[in-house]
N, C-alpha and C positions, 0 to 999 in steps of 0.2 A: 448409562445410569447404574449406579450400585447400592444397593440397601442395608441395612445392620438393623440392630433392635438393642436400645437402649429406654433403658428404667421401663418397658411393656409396651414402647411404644416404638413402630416401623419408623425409618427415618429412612427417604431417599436423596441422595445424594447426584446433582445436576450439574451438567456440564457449565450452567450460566455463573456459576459460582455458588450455588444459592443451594439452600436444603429444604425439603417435603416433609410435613406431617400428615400422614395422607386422611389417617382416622379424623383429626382436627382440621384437617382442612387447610393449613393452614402452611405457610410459606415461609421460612428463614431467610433473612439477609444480614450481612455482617459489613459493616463498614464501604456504606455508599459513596462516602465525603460526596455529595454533593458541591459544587463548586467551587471543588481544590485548584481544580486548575484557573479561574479566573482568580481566584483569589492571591496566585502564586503571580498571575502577570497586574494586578494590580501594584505589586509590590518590587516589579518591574524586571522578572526573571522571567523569560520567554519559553514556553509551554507550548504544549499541544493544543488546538482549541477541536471544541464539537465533543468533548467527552462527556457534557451531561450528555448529551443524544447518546452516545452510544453506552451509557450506563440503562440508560429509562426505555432503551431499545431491547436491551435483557432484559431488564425488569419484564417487561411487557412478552419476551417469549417463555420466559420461567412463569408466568402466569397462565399464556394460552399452555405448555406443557402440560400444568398440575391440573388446571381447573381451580388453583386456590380459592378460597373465598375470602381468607385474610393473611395479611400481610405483617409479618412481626419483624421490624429492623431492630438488630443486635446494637445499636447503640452505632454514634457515628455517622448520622445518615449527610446532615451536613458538615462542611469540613470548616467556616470562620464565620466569623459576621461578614469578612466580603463576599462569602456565596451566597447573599442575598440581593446579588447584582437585579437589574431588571430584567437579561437577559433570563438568567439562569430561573429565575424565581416562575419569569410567564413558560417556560418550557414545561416545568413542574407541574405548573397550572393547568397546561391543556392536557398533559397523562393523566394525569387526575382527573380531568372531567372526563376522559377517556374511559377511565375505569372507576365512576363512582359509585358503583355495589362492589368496591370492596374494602375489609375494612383493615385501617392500618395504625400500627400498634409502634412507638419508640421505646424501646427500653436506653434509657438517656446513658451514654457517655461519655469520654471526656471532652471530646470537641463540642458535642454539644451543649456542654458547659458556657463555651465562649462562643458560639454559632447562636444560643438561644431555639427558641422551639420554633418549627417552621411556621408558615401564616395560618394563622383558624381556618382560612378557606381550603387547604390540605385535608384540612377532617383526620389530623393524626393525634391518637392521644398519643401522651405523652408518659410512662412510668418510670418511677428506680427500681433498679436493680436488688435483689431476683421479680422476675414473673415465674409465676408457678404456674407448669401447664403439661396435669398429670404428673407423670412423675420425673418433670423436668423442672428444672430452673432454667431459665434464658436470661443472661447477663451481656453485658459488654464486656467485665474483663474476667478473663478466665479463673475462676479460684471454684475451690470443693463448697459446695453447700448441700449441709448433712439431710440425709432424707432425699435426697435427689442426682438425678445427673445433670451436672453444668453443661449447655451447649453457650460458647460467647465467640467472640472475636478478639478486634483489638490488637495483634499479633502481627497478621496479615502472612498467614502463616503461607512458606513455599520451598519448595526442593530444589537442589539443581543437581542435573543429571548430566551424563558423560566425564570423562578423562581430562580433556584435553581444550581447552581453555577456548578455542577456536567452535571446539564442538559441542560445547555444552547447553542445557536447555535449563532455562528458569521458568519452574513451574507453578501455579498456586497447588494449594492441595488441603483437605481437610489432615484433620493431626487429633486424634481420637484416644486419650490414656484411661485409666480406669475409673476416674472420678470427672474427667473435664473432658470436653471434645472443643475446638477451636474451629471454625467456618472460613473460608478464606475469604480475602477482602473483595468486596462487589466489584468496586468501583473501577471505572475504566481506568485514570491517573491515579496508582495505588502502589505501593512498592511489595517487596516479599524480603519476609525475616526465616532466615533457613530456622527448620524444625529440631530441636532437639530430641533426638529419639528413645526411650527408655525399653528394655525389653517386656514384647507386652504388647504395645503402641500399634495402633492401626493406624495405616495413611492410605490418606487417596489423591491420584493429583490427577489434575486435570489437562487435557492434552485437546485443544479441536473439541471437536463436537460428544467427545466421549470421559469418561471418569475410570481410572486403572490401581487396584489395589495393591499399593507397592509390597512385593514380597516381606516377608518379616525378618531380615536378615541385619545383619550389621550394615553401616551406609559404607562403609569401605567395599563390603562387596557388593555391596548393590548400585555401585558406583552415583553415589550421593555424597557432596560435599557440604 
């Protein structure tokens, strides 16, 4: 785990993909898509299955980690109106009853537009974009908003590392500039959009069970493409 401090407030950074507000309590997630992947084989393009489980199976150690008490998803949490399959929808159902003292927060966007808000028995509200919390904004899609530091998603931001095409590693990673910080994306079926890097820029990417503060160098030399 690696920490920073942004607009006064501690921000720990977790190997689940997911960020800590330790004083708030409270747990960042960026881009869950909830049942992308059914929704990709409804449409008759062959996927992986079992990825909600293994999204709500982070979820659920990024919980016992922090201790969080609540839960803020960066917008994205479901990925269409077909991830409101039955399967996907009773999975959700029983995490949830799993963990119902805590409390969960959507900052809505854009899928969620077309997904709709999950079922009231989730117990999530539902807000737009910014939430103010301290001296942050929490968005979905990353832009400056004055008086604060943006933390959002949306991105699905990630590195790739090594040379040599055979050997290289696609990584998610946090992407941290002076006005915005980007979360990488939760979800287990999620893709990665390389980061573009300005001088300045803090990244962290995620490797296994650990989080590695990519030096601050050019990505030529830091063998990032």
């Amino acid at each position: 785990m690696c920490s920073l401090d942004l607009a006064g407030q501690r921000l720990d950074l977790l190997p689940q993909r997911a960020a800590y507000l330790p004083a708030l309590r409270t747990l960042l997630v960026a881009d869950a898509h909830i049942g992308k992947a059914v929704s990709f084989r409804r449409l008759g393009v062959p996927v992986p299955e079992a990825t909600t489980a293994g999204t709500l199976a982070r979820l659920t150690a990024a919980v016992q980690a922090t201790g969080a008490e609540q839960v803020v998803f960066l917008g994205d949490l479901l990925h269409s109106a077909h991830a409101h399959a039955e399967t996907t929808l009773a999975a959700v159902q029983q995490w949830r009853q799993a963990h119902a003292q805590l409390g969960l927060v959507l900052v809505r966007g854009n899928h969620d537009r077309h997904a709709g808000d999950p079922p009231g028995s989730w117990g999530v509200q539902g807000v737009a974009e910014p939430l103010r919390l301290g001296g942050l904004a929490l968005m979905h899609h990353p832009r400056a908003v004055m008086g604060a530091y943006t933390l959002a998603g949306h991105l699905h931001p990630g590195l790739v590392l090594g040379g040599r095409a055979h050997d290289r590693l696609r990584l998610p990673c946090f992407h941290f500039g002076p006005q915005v910080g980007v979360l990488p994306a939760f979800g287990e079926f999620t893709g990665l959009h390389r980061v573009q890097r300005e001088p300045g820029d803090r990244v962290f990417v995620i490797q296994g069970d650990a989080v590695h503060a990519v030096p601050g160098v050019s990505a030529a030399r830091n063998g990032c493409l």
